[in-house]
C-alpha positions as a printed Julia matrix, in Angstrom:
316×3 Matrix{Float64}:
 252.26  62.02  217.2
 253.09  61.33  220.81
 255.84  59.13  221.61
 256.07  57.17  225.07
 258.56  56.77  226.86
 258.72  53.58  228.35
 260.54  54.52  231.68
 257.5   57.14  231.75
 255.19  54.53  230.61
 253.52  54.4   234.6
 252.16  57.95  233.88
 249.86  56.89  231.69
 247.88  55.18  233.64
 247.21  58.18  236.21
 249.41  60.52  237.97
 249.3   57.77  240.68
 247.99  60.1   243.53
 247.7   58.78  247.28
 244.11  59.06  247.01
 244.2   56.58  243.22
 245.52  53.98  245.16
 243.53  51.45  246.59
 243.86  48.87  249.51
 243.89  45.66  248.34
 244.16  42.0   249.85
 247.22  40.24  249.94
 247.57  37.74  247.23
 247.05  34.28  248.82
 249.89  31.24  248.13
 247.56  28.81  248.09
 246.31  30.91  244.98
 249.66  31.35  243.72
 251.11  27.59  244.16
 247.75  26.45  241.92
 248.96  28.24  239.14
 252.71  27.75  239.24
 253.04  23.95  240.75
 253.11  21.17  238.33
 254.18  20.39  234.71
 255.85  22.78  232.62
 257.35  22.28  229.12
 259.9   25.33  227.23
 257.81  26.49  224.43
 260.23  26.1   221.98
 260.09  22.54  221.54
 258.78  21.8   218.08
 257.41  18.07  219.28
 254.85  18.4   222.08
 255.26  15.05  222.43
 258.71  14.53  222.69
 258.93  17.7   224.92
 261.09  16.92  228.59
 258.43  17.44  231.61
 259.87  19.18  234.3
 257.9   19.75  237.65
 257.59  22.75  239.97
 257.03  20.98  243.62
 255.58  21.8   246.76
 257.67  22.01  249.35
 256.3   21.05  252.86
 256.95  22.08  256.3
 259.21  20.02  257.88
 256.47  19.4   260.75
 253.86  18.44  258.03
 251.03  20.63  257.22
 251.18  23.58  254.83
 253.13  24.11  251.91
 256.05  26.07  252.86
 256.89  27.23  249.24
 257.66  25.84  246.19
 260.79  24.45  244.01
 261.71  25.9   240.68
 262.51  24.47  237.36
 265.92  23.78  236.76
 268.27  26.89  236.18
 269.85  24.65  233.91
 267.21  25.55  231.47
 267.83  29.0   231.53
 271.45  29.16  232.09
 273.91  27.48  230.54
 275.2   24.08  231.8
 278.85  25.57  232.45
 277.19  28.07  234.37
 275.39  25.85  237.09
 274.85  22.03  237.91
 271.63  20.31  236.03
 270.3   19.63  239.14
 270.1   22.81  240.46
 267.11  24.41  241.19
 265.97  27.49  243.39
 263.87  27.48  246.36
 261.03  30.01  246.93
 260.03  30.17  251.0
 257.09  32.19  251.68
 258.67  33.43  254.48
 261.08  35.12  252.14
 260.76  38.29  252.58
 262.58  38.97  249.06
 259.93  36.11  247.42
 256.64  38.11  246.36
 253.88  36.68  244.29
 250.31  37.34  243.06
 247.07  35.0   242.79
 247.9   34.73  238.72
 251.17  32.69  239.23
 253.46  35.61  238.83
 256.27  36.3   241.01
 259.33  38.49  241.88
 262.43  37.21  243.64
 265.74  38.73  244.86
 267.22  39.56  248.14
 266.1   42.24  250.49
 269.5   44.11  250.98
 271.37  44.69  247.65
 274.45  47.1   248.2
 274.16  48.6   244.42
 275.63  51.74  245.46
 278.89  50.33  247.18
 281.85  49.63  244.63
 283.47  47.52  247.38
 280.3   44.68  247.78
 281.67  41.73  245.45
 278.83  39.36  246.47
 276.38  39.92  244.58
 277.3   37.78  241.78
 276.58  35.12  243.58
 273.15  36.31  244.05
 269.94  36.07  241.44
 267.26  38.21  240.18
 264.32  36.54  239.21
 260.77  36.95  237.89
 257.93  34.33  236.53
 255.27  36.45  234.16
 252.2   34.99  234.22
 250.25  34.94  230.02
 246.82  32.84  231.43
 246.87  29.6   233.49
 248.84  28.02  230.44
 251.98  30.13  229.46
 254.4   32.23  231.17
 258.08  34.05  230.76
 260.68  33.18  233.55
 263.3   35.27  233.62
 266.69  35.68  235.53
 269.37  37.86  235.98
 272.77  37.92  238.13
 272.51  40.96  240.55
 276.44  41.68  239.33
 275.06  42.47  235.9
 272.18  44.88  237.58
 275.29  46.29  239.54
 276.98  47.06  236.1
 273.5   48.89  234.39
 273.41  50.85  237.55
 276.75  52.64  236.72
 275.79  52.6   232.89
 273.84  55.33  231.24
 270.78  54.22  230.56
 269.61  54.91  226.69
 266.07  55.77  226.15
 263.71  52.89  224.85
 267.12  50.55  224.86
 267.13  47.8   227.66
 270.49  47.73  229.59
 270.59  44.29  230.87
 270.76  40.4   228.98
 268.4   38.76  230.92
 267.71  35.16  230.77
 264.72  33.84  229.4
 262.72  31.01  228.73
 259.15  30.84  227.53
 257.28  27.91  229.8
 253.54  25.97  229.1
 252.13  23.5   230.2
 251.84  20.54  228.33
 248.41  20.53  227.14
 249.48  23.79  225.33
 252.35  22.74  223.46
 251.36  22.5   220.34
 251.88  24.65  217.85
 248.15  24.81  216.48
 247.09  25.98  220.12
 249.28  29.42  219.9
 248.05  32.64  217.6
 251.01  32.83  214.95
 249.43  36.22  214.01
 251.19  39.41  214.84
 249.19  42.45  216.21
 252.4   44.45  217.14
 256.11  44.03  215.96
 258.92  44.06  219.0
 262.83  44.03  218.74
 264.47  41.94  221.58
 267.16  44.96  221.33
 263.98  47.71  222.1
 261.67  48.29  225.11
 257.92  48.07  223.93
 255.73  51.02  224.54
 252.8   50.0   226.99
 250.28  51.53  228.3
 250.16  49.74  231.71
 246.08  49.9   232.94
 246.45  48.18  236.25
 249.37  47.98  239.22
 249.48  45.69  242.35
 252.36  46.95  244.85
 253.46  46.21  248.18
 255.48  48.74  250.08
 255.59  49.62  253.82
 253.24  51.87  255.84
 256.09  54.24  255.82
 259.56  54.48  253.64
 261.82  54.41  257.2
 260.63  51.38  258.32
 262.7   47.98  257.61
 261.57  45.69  254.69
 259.03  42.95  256.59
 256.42  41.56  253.79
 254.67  40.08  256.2
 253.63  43.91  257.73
 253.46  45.38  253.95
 250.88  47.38  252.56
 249.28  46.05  249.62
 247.4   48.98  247.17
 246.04  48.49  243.83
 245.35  50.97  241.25
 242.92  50.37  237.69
 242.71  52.43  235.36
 239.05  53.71  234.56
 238.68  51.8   231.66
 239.15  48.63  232.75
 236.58  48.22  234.93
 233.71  47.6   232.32
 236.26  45.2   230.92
 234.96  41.92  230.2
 236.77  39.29  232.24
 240.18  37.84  230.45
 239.87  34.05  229.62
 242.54  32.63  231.43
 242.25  29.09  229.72
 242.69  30.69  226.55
 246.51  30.85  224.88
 248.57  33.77  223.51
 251.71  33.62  220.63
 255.17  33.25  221.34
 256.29  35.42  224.05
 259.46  37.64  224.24
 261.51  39.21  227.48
 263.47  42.17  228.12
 265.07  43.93  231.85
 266.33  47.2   232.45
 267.67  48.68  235.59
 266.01  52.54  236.35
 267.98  55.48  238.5
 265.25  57.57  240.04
 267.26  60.81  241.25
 266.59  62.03  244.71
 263.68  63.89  245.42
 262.03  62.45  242.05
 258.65  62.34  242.21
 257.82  58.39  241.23
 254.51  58.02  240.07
 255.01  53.67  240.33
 256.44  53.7   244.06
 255.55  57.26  245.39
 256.58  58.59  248.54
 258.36  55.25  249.48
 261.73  56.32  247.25
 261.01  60.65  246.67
 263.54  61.06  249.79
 266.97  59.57  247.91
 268.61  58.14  244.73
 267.0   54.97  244.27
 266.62  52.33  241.76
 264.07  49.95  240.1
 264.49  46.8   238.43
 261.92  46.19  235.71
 261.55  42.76  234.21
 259.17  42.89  231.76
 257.81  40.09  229.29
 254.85  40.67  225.84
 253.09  38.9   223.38
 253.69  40.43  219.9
 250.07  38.53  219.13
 247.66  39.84  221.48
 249.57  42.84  222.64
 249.76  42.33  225.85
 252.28  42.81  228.31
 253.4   42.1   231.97
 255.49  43.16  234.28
 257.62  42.61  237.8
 259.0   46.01  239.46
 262.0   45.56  242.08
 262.76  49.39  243.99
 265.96  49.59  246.04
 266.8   52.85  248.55
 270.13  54.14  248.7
 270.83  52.19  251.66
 270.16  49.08  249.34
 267.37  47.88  251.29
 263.98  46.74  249.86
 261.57  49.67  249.4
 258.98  48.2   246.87
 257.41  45.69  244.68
 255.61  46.22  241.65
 253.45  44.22  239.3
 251.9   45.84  235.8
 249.76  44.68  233.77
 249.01  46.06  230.23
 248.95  46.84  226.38
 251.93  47.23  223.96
 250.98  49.84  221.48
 253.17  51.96  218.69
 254.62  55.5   218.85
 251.94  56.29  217.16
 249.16  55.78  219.48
């Protein structure tokens, strides 16, 4: 029987070698807005048709011309109303350095300087963590966390296979797939909200810089890509097609200096570092995604990750 780690759960994809990564183009907004502007619903409505529409906008230049970024849902719907005004909502610039996405809709947001290692920074409350996981054109997991609470599972010891953060989350469609006929009730693998899944991640999108001492600039990022061998005689995924119900979980990750880090490589092997996973599945189809946040020990920026893959048991 092998059991898998799921802080180890990169490995088994490769041993991630400079020569397994490959370049890759940067994901396009134009892409990314497609997917993510427009009508979403929370999935756990039980009337589709009584479901509250809320809108993800464009948001224009101010001189006209290109979309500029884009205007989230409400954090009212994943925080509580005591915890933030109805009408608030968060802005994504593309300009952002901290604001990453990909051509399937997902994205990873936070702030490029997080002080996680310095008792005396009491800002970051104030701040968000933030990742939209992308299940087809139809469905995907938003999540959101408060960098304080990251601050706290930094200092915590981290128990294997146990997530050490409460993440918000909300499960979002849009509307066409609200019903409840349009989702696979069937379950292929069982998850615990209180227990990482086991996955076997088979592809990895990540931007980092040309090299680890230079400043955090997106704009001059490297982006690599790495498949596993399998996958590419994979038939193409339907992306009009729906998944089940769809569950959330974050954990913060202390890679020790001098670590080698099969996900981020030589971009964090020189100090302590840590990653911020935010991770969403589908207990139906077994599959699983994933957004991957590494910060240096100067609490800069080094890395951003996204995972695709399949849950499977200890057993596998």
């Amino acid at each position: 029987m092998l059991r898998r780690h799921p802080l180890a759960a990169i490995a088994l994809l490769s041993t991630a070698t400079a020569t397994q990564w490959r370049p890759c183009a940067q994901p396009r907004f134009d892409a990314f807005a497609e997917l993510t502007v427009g009508p979403w619903v929370a999935s756990s409505s039980d009337d589709a048709a009584a479901a509250t529409l809320y809108e993800v906008e464009e948001v224009m230049r101010s001189c006209g011309g290109a979309v500029q970024g884009i205007r989230e849902l409400p954090l009212s719907l994943i925080f509580d109303a005591e915890e933030c005004p109805e009408e608030e909502r968060t802005y994504h610039n593309r300009a952002d350095g901290g604001f990453v996405y990909a051509d399937d809709g997902t994205y990873s947001a936070g702030p490029e300087k997080w002080a996680w290692n310095d008792a005396s920074d009491d800002d970051s409350g104030a701040k968000l963590l933030m990742a939209s996981l992308a299940f087809t054109g139809k469905q995907r997991v938003w999540l959101a966390a408060t960098l304080s609470e990251a601050s706290e599972a930094v200092k915590s010891t981290h128990k294997a296979h146990t997530p050490n953060m409460s993440p918000k989350v909300i499960e979002l469609s849009r509307p066409i797939s609200t019903s409840s006929s349009d989702k696979d009730s069937s379950i292929a693998v069982d998850l615990e909200s209180s227990q990482l899944p086991y996955v076997n991640w088979k592809t990895i999108q990540r931007v980092r810089m040309p090299n680890s001492s230079q400043a955090w600039s997106l704009a001059r990022a490297k982006w690599e890509k790495q498949v596993a061998e399998s996958e590419c005689n994979d038939k193409a995924v339907d992306d009009t097609a729906s998944v089940g119900p769809l569950m959330g979980w974050a954990y913060v990750e202390k890679i020790p200096e001098g670590q080698e880090n099969a996900l981020f490589g030589d971009a964090v092997s020189a100090a302590v570092a840590v990653a911020i996973h935010m991770l969403a599945a589908c207990p139906a189809s077994g599959v699983a995604r994933s957004a991957v946040r590494c910060y240096g020990a100067d609490g800069a920026l080094k890395a951003v990750a996204f995972l695709d893959g399949d849950v499977v048991t200890a057993e596998d």
